[in-house]
C-alpha positions as CSV (number, residue, x, y, z in Angstrom):
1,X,-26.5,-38.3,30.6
2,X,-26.3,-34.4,30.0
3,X,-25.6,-32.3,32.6
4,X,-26.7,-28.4,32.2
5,X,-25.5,-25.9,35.1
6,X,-27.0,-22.7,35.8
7,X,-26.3,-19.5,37.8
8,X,-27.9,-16.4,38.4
9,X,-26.7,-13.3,40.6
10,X,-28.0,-10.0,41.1
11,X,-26.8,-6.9,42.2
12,X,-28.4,-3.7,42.4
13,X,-26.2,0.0,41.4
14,X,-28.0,3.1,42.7
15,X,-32.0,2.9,41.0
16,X,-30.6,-0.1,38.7
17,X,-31.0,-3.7,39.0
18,X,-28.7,-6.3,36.9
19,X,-29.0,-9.8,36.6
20,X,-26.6,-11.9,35.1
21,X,-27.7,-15.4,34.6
22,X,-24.9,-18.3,33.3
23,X,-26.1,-21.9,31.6
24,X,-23.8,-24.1,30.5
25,X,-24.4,-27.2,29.5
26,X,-22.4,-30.7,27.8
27,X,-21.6,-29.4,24.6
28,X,-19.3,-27.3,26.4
29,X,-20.6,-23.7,25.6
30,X,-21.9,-21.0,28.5
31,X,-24.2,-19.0,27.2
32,X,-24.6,-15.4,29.6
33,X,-27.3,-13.2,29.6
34,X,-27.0,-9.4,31.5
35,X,-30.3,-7.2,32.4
36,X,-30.5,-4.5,34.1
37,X,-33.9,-3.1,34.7
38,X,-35.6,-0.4,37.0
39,X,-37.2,-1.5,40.5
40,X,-40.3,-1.1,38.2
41,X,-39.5,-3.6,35.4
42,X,-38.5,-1.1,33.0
43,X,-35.4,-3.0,30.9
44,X,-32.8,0.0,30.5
45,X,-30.1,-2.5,28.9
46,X,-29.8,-6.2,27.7
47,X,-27.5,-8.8,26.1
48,X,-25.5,-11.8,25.7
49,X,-22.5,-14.0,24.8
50,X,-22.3,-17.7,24.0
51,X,-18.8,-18.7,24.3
52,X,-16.4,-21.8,24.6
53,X,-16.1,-23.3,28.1
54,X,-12.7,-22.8,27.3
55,X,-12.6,-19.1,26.9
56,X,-14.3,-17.5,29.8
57,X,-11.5,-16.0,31.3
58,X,-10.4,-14.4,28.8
59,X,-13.0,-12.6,27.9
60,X,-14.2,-12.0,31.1
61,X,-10.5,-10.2,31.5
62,X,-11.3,-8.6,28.3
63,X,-14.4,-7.1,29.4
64,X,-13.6,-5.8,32.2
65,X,-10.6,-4.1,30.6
66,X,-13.3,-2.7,27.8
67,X,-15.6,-1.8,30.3
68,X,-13.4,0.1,32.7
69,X,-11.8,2.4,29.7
70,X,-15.1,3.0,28.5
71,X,-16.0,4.2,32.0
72,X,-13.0,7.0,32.2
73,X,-13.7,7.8,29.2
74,X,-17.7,9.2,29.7
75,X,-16.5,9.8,33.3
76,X,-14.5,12.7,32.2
77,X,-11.5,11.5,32.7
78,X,-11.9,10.5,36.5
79,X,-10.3,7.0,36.8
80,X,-12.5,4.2,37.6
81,X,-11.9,2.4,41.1
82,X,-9.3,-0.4,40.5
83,X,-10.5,-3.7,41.5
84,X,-8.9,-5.5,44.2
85,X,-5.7,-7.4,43.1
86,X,-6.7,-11.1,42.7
87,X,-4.8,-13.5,40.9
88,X,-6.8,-16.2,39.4
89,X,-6.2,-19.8,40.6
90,X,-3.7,-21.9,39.0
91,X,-5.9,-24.2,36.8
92,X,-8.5,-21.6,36.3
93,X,-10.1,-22.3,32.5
94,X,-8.3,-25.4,32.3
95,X,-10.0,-28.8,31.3
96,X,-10.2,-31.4,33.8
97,X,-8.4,-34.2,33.7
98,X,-10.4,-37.8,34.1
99,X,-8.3,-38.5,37.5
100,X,-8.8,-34.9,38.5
101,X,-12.4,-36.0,38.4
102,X,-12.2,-39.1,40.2
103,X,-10.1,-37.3,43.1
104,X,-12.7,-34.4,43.7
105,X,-15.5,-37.4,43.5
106,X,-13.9,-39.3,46.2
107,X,-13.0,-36.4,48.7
108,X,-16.6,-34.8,48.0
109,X,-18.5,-38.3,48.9
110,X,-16.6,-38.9,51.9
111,X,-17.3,-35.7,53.3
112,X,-14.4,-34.3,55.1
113,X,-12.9,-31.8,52.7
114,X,-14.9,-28.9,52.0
115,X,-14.9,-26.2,49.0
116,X,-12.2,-23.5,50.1
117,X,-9.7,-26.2,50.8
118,X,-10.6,-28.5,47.3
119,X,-10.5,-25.3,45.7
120,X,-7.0,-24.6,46.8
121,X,-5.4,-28.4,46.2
122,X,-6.9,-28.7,42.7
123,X,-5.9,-24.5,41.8
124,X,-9.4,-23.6,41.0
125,X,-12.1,-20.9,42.2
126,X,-14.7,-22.7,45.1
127,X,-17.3,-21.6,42.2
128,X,-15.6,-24.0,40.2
129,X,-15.4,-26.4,42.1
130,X,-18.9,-26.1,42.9
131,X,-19.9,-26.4,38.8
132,X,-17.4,-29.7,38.6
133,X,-19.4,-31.2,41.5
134,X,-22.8,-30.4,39.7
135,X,-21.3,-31.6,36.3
136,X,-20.3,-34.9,38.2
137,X,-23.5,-35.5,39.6
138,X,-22.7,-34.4,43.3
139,X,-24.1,-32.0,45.4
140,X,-22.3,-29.1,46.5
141,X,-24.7,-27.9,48.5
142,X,-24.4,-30.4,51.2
143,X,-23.3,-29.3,54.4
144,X,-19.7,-28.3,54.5
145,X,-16.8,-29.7,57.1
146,X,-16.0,-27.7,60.1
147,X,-12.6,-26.2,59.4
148,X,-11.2,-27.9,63.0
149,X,-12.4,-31.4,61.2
150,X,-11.2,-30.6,57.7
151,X,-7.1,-29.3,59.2
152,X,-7.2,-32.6,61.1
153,X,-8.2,-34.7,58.1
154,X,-5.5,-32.8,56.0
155,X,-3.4,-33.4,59.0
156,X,-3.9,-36.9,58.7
157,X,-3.6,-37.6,55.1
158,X,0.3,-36.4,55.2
């Protein structure tokens, strides 16, 4: 069985539109693509990066880094926003491990744990947890616990 994931988001900065669009599939590479066009079509700039699974943090850290020095730089010196402090989860860019796997597979199926609080017991993003779920052959789009249900759950479990 292969499983292939794919993402798209969009967001749009002053007459600019980009798109970045991820696919990943079982050979473990993402590929990433980034458009940005005008509301007309026009493509003003394009390109891409395949890259490990394993890697994506760290070079999403080191563009980011790249990107904002480049932006103080033709900004005349005016220092680019700073983003908002977030430290990445725990296990963020790790592999999963085969009971890792099973675990999220159980609580998933029986349906009383939902993203935000999976994402926090197994130290990853909810978009992570969203892609593992896919990958596994679940479907993360199914309606989610109400928080009330999912404390009690957790409440019962310990």
């Amino acid at each position: 069985m292969r499983t292939s994931i794919q993402l798209r988001g969009e967001e749009q900065v002053g007459d600019r539109i980009y798109a970045v669009e991820v696919r990943a599939d079982a050979d473990e590479s993402v590929v990433v693509d980034l458009v940005g066009a005008l509301p007309d079509g026009t493509v003003v700039s394009e390109g891409g990066l395949v890259l490990p699974g394993t890697d994506l943090m760290t070079a999403g850290q080191l563009l980011e880094r790249t990107l904002r020095g480049l932006a103080v730089v033709q900004d005349a010196g005016k220092p680019a926003a700073k983003p908002k402090a977030r430290t990445p989860p725990a296990n963020a860019g790790r592999p999963w491990t085969p009971d890792q796997d099973a675990g999220l597979r159980r609580q998933w199926t029986e349906g009383a744990v939902g993203l935000p609080a999976l994402a926090e017991q197994y130290g990853r993003s909810k978009w992570a947890i969203r892609a593992r779920l896919i990958h596994l052959g679940c479907d993360p789009a199914r309606a989610e616990p109400d928080a009330a249900n999912e404390a009690e759950v957790a409440t019962k479990s310990n």
